[in-house]
C-alpha positions as CSV (number, residue, x, y, z in Angstrom):
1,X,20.1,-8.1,-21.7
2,X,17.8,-6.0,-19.9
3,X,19.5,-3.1,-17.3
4,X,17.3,-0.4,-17.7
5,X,13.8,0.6,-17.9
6,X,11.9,3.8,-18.4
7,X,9.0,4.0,-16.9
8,X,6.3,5.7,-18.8
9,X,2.5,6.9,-17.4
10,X,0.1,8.7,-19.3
11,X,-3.1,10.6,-18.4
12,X,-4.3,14.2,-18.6
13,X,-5.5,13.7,-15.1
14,X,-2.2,12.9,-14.3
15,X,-0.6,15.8,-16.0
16,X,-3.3,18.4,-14.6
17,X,-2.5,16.7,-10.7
18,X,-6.0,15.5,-10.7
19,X,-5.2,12.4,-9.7
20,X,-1.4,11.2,-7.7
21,X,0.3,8.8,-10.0
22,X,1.4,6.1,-7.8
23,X,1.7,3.7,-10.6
24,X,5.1,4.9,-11.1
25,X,6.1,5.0,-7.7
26,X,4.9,0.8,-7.4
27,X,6.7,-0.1,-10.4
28,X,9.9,1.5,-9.7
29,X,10.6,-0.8,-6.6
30,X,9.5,-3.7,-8.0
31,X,11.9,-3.2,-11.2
32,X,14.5,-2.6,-8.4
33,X,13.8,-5.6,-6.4
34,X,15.0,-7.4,-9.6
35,X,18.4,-5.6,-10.0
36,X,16.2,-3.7,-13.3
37,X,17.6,0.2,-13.0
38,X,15.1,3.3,-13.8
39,X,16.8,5.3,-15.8
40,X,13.6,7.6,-15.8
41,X,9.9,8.1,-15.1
42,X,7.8,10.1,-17.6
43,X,4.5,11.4,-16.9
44,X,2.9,13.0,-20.1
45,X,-0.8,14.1,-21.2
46,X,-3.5,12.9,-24.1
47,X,-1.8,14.9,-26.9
48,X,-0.8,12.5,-29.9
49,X,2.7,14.7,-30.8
50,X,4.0,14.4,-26.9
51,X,2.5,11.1,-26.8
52,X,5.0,9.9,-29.5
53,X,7.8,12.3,-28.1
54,X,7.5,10.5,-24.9
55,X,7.6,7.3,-26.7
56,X,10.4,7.5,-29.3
57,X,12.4,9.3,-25.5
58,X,11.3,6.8,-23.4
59,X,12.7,3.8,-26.6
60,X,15.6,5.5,-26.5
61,X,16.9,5.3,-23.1
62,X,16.6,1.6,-22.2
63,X,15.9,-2.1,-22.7
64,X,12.6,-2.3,-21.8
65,X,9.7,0.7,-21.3
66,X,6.7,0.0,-19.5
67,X,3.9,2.3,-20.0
68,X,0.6,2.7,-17.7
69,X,-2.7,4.0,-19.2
70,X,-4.1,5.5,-22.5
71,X,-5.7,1.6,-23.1
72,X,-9.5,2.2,-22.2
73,X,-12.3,2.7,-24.8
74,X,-12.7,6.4,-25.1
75,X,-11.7,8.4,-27.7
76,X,-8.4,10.3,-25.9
77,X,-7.2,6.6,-25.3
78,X,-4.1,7.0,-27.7
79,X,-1.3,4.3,-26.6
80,X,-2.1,1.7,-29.1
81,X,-2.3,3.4,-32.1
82,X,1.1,5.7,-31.0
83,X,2.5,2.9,-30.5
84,X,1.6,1.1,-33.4
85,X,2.3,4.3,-35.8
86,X,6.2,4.5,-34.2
87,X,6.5,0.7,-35.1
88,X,5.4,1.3,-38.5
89,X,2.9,-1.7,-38.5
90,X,-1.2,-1.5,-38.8
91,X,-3.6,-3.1,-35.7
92,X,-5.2,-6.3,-35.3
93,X,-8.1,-7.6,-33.7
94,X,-7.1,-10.3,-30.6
95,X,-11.0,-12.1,-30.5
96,X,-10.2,-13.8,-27.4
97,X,-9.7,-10.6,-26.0
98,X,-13.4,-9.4,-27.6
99,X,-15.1,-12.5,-26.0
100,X,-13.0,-11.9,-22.4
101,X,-14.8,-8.6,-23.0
102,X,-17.9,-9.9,-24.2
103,X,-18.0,-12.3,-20.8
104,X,-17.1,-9.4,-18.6
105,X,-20.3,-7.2,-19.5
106,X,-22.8,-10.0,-19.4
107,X,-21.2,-11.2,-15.8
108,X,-22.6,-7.8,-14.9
109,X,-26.1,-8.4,-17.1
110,X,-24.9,-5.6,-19.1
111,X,-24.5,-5.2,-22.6
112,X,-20.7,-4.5,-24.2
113,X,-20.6,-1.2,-25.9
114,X,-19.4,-1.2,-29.0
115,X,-16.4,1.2,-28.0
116,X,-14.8,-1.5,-25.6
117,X,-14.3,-3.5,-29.3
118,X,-11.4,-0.7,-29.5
119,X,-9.6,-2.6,-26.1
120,X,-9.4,-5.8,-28.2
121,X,-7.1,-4.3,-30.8
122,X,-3.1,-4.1,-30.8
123,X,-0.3,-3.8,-33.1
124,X,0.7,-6.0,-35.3
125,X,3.4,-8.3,-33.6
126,X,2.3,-8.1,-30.1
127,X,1.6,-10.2,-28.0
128,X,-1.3,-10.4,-25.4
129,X,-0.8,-9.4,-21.4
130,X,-3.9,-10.7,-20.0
131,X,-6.3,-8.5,-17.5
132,X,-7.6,-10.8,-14.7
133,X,-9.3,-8.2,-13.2
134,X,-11.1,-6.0,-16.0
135,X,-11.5,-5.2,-19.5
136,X,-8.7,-3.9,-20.8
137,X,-6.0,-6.3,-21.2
138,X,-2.3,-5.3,-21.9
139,X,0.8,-6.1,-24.8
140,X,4.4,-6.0,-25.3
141,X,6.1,-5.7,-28.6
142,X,9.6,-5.2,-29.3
143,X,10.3,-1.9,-30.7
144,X,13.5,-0.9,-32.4
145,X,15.1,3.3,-33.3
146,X,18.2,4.1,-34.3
147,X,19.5,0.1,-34.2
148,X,17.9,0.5,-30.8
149,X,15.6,-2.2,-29.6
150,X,13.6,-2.1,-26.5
151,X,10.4,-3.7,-25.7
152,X,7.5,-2.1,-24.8
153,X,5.0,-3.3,-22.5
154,X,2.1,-1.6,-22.1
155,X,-0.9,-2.1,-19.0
156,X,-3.6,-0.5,-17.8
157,X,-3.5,2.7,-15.6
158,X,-5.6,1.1,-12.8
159,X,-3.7,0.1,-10.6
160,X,-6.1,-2.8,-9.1
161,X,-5.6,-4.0,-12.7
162,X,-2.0,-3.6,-13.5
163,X,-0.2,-5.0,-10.6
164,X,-1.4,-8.3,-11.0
165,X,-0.5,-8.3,-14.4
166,X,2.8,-7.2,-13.5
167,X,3.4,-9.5,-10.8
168,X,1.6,-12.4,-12.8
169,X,3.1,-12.0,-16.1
170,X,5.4,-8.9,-16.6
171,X,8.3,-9.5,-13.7
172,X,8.2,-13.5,-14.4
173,X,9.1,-12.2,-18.3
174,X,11.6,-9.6,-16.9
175,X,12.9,-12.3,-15.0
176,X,13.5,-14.5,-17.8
177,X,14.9,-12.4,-20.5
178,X,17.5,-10.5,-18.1
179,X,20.0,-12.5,-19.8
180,X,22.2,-12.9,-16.7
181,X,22.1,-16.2,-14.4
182,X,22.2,-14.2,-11.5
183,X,19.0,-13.8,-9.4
184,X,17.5,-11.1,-7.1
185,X,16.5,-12.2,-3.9
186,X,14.5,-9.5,-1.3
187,X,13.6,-9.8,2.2
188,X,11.4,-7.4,3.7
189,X,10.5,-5.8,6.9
190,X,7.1,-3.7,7.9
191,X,8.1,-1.8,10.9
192,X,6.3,0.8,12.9
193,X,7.5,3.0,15.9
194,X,10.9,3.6,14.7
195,X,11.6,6.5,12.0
196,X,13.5,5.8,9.1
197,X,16.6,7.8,10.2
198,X,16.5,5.7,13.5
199,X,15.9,2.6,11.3
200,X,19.3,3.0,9.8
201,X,21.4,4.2,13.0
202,X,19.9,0.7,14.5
203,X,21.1,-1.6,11.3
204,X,23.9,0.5,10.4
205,X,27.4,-1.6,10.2
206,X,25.2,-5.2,10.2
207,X,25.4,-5.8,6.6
208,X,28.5,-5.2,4.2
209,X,27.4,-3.1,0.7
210,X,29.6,-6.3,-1.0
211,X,26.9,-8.8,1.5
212,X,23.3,-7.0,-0.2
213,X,21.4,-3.9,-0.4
214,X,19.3,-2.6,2.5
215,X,16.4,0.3,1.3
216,X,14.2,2.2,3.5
217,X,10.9,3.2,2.3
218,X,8.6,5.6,4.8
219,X,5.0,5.0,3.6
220,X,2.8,6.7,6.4
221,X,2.6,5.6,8.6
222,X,4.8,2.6,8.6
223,X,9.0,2.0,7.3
224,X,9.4,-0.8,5.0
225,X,12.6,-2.2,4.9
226,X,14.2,-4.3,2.3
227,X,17.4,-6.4,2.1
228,X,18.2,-7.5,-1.7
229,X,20.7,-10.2,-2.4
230,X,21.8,-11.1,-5.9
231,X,23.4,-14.5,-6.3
232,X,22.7,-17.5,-8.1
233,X,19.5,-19.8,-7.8
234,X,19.2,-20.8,-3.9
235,X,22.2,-18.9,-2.9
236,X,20.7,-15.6,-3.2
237,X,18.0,-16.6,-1.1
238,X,20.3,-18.9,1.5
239,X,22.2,-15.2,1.6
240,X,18.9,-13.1,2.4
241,X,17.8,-15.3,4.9
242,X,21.6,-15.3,6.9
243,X,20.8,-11.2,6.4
244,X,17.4,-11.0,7.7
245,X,18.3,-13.5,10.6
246,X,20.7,-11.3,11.5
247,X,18.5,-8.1,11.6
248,X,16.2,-9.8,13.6
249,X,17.1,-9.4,17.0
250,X,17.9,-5.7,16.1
251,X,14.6,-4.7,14.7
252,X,12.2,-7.2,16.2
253,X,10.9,-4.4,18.8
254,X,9.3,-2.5,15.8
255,X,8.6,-5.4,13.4
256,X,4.9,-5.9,12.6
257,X,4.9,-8.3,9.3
258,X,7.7,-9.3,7.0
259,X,7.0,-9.7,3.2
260,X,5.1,-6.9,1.8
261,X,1.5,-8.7,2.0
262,X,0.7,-8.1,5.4
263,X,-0.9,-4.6,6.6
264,X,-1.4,-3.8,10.6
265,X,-4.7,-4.6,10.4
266,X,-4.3,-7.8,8.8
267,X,-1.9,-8.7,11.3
268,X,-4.4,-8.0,14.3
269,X,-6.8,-10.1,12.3
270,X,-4.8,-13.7,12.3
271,X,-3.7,-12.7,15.7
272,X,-7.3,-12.6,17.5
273,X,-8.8,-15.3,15.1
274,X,-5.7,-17.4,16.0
275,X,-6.7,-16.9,19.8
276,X,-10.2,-16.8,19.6
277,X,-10.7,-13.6,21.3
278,X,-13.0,-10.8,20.2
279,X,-12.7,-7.3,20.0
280,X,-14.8,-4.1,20.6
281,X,-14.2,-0.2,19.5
282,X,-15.1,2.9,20.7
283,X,-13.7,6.1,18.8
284,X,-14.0,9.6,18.9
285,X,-11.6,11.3,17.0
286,X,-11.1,8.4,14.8
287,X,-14.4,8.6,13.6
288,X,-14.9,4.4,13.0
289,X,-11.2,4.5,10.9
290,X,-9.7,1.8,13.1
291,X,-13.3,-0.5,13.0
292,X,-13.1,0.5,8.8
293,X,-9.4,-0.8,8.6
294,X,-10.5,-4.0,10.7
295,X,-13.3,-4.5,8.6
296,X,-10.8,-4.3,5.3
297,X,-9.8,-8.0,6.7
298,X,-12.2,-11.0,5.2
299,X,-13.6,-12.8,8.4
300,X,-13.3,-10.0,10.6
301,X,-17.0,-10.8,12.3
302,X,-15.6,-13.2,13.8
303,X,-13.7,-10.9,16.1
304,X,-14.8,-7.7,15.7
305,X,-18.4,-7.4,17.1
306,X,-18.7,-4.1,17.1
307,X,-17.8,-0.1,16.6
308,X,-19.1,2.8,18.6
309,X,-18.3,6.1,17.2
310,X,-19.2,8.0,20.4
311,X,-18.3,11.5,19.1
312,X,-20.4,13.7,21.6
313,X,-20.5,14.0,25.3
314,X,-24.0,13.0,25.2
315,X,-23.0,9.5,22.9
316,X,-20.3,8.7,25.6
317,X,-22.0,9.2,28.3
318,X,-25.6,7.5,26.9
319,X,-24.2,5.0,24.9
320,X,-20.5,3.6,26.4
321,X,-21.3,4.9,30.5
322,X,-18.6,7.6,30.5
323,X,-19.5,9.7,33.9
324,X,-20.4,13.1,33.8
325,X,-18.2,13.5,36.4
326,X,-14.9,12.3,34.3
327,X,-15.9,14.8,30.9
328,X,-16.4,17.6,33.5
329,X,-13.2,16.9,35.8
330,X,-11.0,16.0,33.4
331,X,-12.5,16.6,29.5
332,X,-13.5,14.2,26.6
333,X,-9.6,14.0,25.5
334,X,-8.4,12.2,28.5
335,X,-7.0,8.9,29.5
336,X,-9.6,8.6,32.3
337,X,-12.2,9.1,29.8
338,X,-10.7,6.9,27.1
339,X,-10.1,4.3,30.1
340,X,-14.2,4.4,30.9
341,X,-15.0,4.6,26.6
342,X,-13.4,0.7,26.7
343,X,-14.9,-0.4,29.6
344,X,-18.2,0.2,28.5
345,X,-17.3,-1.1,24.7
346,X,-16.4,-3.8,26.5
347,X,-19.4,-4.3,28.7
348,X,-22.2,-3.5,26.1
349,X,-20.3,-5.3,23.0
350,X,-19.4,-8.6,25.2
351,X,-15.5,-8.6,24.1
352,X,-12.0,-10.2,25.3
353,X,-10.9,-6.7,25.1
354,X,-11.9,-3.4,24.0
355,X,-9.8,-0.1,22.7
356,X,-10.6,3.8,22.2
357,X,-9.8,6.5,21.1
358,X,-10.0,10.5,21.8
359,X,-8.5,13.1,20.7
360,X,-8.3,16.7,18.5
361,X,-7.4,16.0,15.0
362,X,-7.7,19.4,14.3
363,X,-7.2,22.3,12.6
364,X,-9.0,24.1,15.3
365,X,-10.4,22.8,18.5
366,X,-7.3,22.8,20.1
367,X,-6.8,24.6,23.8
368,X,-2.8,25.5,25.8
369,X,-3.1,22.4,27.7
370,X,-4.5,20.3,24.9
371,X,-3.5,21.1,21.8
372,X,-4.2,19.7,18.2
373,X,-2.3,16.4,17.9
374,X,-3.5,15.8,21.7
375,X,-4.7,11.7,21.9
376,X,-5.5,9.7,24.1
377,X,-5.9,5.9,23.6
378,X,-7.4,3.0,26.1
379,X,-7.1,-0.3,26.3
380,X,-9.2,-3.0,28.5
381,X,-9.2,-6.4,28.8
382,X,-8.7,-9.5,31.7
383,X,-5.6,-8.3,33.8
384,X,-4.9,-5.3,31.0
385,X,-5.9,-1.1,32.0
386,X,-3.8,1.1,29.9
387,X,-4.1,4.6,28.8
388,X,-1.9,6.6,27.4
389,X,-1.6,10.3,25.7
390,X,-0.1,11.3,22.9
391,X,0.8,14.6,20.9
392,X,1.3,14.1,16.8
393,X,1.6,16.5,14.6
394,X,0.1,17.2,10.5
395,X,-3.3,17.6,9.1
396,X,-6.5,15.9,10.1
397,X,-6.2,12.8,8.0
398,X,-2.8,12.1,9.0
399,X,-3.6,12.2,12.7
400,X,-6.5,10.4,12.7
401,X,-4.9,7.8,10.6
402,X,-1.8,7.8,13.2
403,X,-3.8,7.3,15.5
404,X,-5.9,4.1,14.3
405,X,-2.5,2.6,13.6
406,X,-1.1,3.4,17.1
407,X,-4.3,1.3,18.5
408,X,-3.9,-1.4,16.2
409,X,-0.5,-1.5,16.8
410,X,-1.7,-1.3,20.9
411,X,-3.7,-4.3,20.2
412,X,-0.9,-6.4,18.3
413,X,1.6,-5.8,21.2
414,X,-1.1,-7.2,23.7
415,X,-2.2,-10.4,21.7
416,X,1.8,-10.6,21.5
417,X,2.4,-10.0,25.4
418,X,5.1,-6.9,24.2
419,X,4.9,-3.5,26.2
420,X,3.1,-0.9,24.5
421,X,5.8,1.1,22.3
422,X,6.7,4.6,22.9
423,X,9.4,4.9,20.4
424,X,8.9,7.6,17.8
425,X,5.5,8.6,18.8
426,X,5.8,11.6,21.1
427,X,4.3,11.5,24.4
428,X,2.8,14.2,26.3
């Protein structure tokens, strides 16, 4: 039966904070969704004695271990042949992995490197996780110590390339081989304008603890939420869906997307295709974010016709018709000027409706009346002239990506005919 996991990522650059290992962070709340505790998370370097430490730890403390990286070509790639030296057993050579490897190279009219041949090989007993997505393709092998046996599954520290493999292949296994006949059923809510804290005041008393599981997650800048249900086959999910009916009415206000497939900017995207309506941009502060995350979407020209990063007074006034008169009376961070920014997007892109942006991200710039965090946002469209102003707070990147998910958010709400939402965002 499988209760526990350990999850286990390797990686120098992991070790040395080069790069943030969110590989871990991803795996832990889908082992979760399926009722699979984490008993721990290890994060160790390319050094074959902590490299088996980890391992023969990691064994140890639970049913199944799921490691991420150490599986490339190079020379400091080490998880195979730890793996295979703790099991006691030699490596063998999968050749439908060397020809998967073979195909991937010429696809790209390059020539394999003899190195790669190194991906192809695994310990003896394991058995092939497939890589849809590149060339290094995963295992699992049952491993016992000490009368203890767990299996080890093993996947590639990309994360591009491991999460379908452990959507695909690794949680339909899990699934499988729980040994209970009790499923995990999970509904789940994207929500933005609402804090976590103010999340759970609003759905606190709704759902019994002996009912399911409710988890917040805050993943800037939006709150997931996630009921989990366990039950049997089709009453698990009849029981999540009574739950998530019942949260509905509560949480609809800040609800962008349930599931966990849809981003804001996604959403916008079905929205306006679904209507036929175009859109234009015109950003300052934002610096072509919000057109960036639009463009993220497959088919966004056919609603997004344009993006004017109209950063100086010179590009506002030349380029989108701002008058000199509003930057001189009022300043560039202003809802009159953001107001005039969309109309001329508008005008000179030909769009249903237009949105901008202005503001000072920071760390300097920032005056008494107008401090950093100080945005202003504009919408225009047929019957539709809102500005509004804004203070945020934290570094650059997090305001200006606050920001592009406040106008998305702006342009969701009007597709949807819902007020603009002042709730958590703090208003000057």
């Amino acid at each position: 039966m499988i209760k526990r996991a350990v999850i286990l990522s390797t990686g120098d650059e992991l070790t040395t904070g080069r790069v943030v290992d969110s590989n871990s962070n991803y795996l832990s709340g889908k082992l979760s969704d399926i009722g699979v505790e984490v008993a721990a998370v290890i994060t160790v370097g390319d050094v074959p004695e902590r490299l088996e430490w980890a391992w023969r730890t990691a064994i140890g403390l639970g049913e199944v271990v799921i490691s991420t990286g150490g599986i490339g070509p190079t020379a400091d790639d080490l998880t195979t042949e730890t793996i295979a030296r703790i099991a006691g057993v030699g490596l063998w050579r999968d050749d439908a992995s060397v020809e998967k490897i073979r195909r991937f190279f010429t696809s790209m009219n390059r020539v394999m490197p003899e190195n790669n041949l190194k991906q192809a090989m695994f310990p003896e007993g394991a058995t092939v996780v497939v890589n849809p997505v590149g060339t290094a393709p995963g295992f699992r092998i049952p491993i016992t110590i000490d009368a203890h046996t767990s299996q080890v599954i093993v996947l590639p520290g990309v994360p591009r390339e491991m999460k379908p493999m452990m959507e695909d292949t690794v949680i339909p296994w899990i699934q499988a081989n729980r040994g209970s006949d009790t499923i995990f059923a999970v509904r789940s809510f994207q929500t933005f304008g609402i804090s976590e804290s103010g999340l759970d005041e609003v759905v606190a008393g709704l759902i019994a603890p002996t009912e399911g599981r409710v988890a917040f997650r805050a993943s800037f800048p939006q709150i997931s939420m996630r009921v989990t249900v366990e039950g049997r086959p089709g009453e698990a999910d009849r029981k999540a869906d009574e739950l998530a009916a019942r949260l509905r009415p509560k949480i609809s206000e800040y609800v962008y997307a349930e599931g966990d497939n849809e981003t804001m900017e996604g959403v916008v995207g079905r929205l306006l295709t679904e209507r036929k309506l175009t859109v234009g941009i015109a950003e300052s502060c934002t610096g072509g974010l919000i057109g960036h995350r639009l463009t993220n979407v497959p088919g966004s020209s056919s609603y997004l016709l344009g993006d004017l990063v109209t950063y100086s007074f010179s590009a506002k006034t030349g380029i989108l018709g701002v008058s000199e008169q509003t930057l001189e009376r009022y300043g560039a961070v202003s809802e009159q000027c953001v107001i005039e920014m969309a109309t001329g997007a508008r005008a000179r892109l030909g769009t249903n409706l237009a949105i901008a942006t202005s503001g000072i991200a920071g760390p300097d710039g920032g005056t008494p009346s107008k401090p950093v965090g100080t945005v202003c946002i504009g919408l225009v469209a047929d019957g539709a002239s809102v500005s509004r102003s804004y203070q945020l707070r934290g570094a650059r990147d997090w305001i200006k990506l606050w920001t592009s998910q406040i106008a998305l958010d702006w342009i969701r709400r009007h597709l949807l005919g819902l007020p603009i939402s002042e709730s958590n965002i703090l208003r000057r």
